[in-house]
C-alpha positions in Angstrom: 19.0 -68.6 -27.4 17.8 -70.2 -30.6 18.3 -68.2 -33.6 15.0 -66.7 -36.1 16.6 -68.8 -39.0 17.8 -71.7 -37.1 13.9 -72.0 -35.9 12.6 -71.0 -39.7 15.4 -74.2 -40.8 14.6 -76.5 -38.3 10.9 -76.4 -39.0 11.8 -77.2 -42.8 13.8 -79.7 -41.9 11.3 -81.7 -40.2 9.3 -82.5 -43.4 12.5 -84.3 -45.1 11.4 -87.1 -47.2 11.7 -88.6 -50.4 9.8 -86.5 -52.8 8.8 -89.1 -55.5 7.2 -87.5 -58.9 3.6 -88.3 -59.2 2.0 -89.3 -62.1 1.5 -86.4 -64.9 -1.5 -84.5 -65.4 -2.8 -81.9 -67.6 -2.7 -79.7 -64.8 -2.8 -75.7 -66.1 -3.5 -74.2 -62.2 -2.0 -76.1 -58.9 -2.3 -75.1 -55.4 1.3 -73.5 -55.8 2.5 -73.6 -59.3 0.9 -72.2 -62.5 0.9 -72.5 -66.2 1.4 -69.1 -68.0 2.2 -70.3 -71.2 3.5 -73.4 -72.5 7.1 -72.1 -71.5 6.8 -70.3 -68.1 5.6 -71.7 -64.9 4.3 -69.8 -61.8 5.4 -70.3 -58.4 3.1 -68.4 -55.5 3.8 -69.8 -52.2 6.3 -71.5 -49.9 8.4 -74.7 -50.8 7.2 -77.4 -49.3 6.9 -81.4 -49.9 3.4 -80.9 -51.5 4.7 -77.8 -53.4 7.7 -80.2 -55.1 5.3 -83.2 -56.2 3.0 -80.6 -57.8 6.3 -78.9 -59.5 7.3 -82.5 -61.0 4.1 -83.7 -61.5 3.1 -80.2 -63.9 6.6 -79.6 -65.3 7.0 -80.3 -68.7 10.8 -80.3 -70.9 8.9 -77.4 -72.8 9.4 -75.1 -69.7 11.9 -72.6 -70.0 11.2 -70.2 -67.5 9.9 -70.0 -63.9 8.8 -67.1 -61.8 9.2 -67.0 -58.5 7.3 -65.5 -55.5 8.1 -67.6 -52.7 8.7 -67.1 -48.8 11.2 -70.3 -48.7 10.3 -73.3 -46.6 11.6 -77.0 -46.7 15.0 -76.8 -47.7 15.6 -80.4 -49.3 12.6 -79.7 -51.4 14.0 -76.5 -52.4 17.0 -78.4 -53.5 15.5 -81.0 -55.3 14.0 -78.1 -57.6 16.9 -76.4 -57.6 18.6 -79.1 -59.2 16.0 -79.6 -61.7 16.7 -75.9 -62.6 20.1 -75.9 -63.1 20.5 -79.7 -65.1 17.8 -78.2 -67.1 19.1 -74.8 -67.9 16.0 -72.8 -66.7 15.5 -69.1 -66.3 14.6 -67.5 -63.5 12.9 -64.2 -62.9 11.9 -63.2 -59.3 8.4 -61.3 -58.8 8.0 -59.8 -55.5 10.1 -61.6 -53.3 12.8 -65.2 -53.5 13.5 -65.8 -49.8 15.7 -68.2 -47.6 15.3 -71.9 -49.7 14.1 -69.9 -52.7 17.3 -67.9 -52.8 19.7 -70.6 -51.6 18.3 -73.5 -54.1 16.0 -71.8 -56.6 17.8 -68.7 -57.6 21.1 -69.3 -57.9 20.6 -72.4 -60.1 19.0 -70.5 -62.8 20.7 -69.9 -66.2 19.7 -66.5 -66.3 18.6 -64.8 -63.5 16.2 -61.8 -63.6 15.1 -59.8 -60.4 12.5 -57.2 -61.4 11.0 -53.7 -60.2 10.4 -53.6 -56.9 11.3 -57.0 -56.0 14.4 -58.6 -53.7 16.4 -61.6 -53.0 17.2 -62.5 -49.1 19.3 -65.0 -47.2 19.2 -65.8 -43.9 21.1 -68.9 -43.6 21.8 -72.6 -44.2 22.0 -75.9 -43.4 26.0 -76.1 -43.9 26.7 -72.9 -41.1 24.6 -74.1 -38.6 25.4 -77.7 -38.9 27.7 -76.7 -35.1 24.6 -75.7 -33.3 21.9 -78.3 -34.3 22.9 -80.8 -31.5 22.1 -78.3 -28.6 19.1 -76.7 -30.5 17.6 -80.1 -31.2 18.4 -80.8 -27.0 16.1 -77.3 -25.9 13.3 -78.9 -28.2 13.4 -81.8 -26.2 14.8 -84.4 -28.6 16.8 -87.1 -26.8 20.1 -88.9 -27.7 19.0 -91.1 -30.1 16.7 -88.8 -31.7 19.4 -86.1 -32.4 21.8 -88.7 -33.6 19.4 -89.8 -36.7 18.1 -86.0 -36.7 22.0 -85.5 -37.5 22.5 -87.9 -39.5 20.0 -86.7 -42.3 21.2 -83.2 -41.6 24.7 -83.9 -42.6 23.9 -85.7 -45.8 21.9 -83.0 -46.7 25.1 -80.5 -45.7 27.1 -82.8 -48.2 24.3 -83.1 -50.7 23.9 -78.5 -50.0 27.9 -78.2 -50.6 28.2 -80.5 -53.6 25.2 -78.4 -55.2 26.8 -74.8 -55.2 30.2 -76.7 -56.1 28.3 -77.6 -59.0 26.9 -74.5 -60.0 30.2 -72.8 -59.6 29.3 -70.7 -56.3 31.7 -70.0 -53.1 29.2 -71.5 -50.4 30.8 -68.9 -48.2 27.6 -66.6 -49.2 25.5 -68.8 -47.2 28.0 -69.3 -43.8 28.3 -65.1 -44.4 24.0 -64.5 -44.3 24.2 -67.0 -41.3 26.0 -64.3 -38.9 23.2 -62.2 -39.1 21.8 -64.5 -36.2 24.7 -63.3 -34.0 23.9 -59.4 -34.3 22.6 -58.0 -31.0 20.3 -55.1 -32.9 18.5 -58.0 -34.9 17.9 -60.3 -31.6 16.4 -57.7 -29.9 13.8 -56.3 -32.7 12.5 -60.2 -33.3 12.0 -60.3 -29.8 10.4 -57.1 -29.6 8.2 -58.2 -32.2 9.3 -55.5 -34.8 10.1 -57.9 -37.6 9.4 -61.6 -38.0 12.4 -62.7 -40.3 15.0 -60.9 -41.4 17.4 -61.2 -44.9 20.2 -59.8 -46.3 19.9 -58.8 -49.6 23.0 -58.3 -51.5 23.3 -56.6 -54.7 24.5 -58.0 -57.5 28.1 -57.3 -57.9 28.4 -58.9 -54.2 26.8 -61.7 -55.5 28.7 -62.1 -58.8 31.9 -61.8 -56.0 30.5 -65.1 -54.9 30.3 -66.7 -58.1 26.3 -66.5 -59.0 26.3 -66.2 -62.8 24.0 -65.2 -65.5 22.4 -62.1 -63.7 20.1 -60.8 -66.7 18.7 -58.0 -65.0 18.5 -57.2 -61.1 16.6 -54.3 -60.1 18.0 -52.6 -56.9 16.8 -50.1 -54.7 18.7 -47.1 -54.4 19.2 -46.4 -50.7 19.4 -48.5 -47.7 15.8 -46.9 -46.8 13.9 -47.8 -49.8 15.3 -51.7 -49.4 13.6 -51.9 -45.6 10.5 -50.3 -46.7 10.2 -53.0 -49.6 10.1 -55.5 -46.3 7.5 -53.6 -44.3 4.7 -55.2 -45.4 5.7 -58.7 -44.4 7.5 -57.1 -41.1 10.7 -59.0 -42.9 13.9 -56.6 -42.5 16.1 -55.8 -45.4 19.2 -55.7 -44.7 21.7 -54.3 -47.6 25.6 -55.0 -46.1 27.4 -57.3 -44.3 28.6 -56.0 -41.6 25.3 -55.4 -40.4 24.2 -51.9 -40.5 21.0 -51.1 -39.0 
């Protein structure tokens, strides 16, 4: 069976391509990113090629400060902001939601990192954990020989390129192998399939992410029960999960 987040990846990973920077514009108000002031930007959407090139194209070295409401998406894209973020000491303050590329790339390369009321951070997985079970995943979706070999090929730079990045910032890359066993849990399986959630995350707090090395954690708003953090997914049938082992 192919895994939610092994699907969610694998789609990503099919847009890989250079991202060159565009030309830049006086743009105030993109398709995905937004001006607040001079020093913040605005990110409301998924991270995609088209969502990077408009992110280059608008930033400016006055920006300080990006806020983030973001599903995820393409993960080299992801990356490519992420190390924007972190050579250019940016904050980062999540509104609403940071999820899967947005958490992995995006968050934890921000200076400071601010998660506020009523909002969460969720990982599902990585390119690095899941680097074992491309080959036969790429074989159900009908890829031949030759096409998983180069589909490999990119995917392992990128592992290299994904590792060297959180050696970078300082982070055990163990917290992204860890959110990739939640694909293994029998409870989780069965509820996608049922059609009771479409994604799931785990969400850790922040002294189990200061465990893993994250840094700068400004502020991070929490919810106070295990209850109140799956209700905050409900609306986007995304489950919440709080600990590792899973406990649902």
């Amino acid at each position: 069976m192919i895994k939610f987040e092994t699907i969610f990846i694998f789609v990503g990973l099919l847009f890989l391509s250079s991202c060159s920077i565009i030309s830049k514009k006086n743009i105030i108000h993109g398709k995905y990113w937004t001006f607040n002031s001079d020093e913040i930007m605005t990110l409301n959407g998924p991270l995609n090629v088209e969502s990077s090139k408009e992110f280059f194209a608008m930033m400016s070295p006055k920006v300080n400060t990006l806020v983030l409401t973001s599903t995820g998406g393409d993960v080299e894209s992801g990356l490519q902001i992420g190390q924007h973020i972190y050579q250019n000491k940016i904050n980062i303050i999540v509104k609403g939601y940071c999820a899967s590329s947005c958490a992995n790339y995006l968050f934890v390369a921000g200076y400071t990192k601010t998660v506020i009321q009523n909002s969460w951070v969720g990982w599902h997985g990585a390119v690095t954990p899941m680097l074992k079970e491309l080959p036969e995943m790429f074989k159900k979706a009908g890829l031949d020989n030759k096409q998983i070999a180069l589909h490999m090929k990119k995917f392992l730079k990128f592992s290299k390129d994904e590792l060297m990045f959180y050696r970078q910032l300082g982070i055990n890359s163990k917290l992204l192998s860890d959110s990739h066993i939640m694909g293994e849990n029998k409870k989780i399986i069965k509820q996608m399939e049922e059609g009771q959630y479409k994604a799931y995350m785990w969400c850790p707090n922040r002294s189990v992410l200061e465990s893993y090395g994250l840094k700068g954690i400004k502020e991070f708003w929490y919810p106070k029960t295990k209850q109140n953090l799956i209700k905050l997914g409900l609306d986007k049938k995304v489950l919440l999960i709080e600990s590792l082992p899973i406990d649902i």
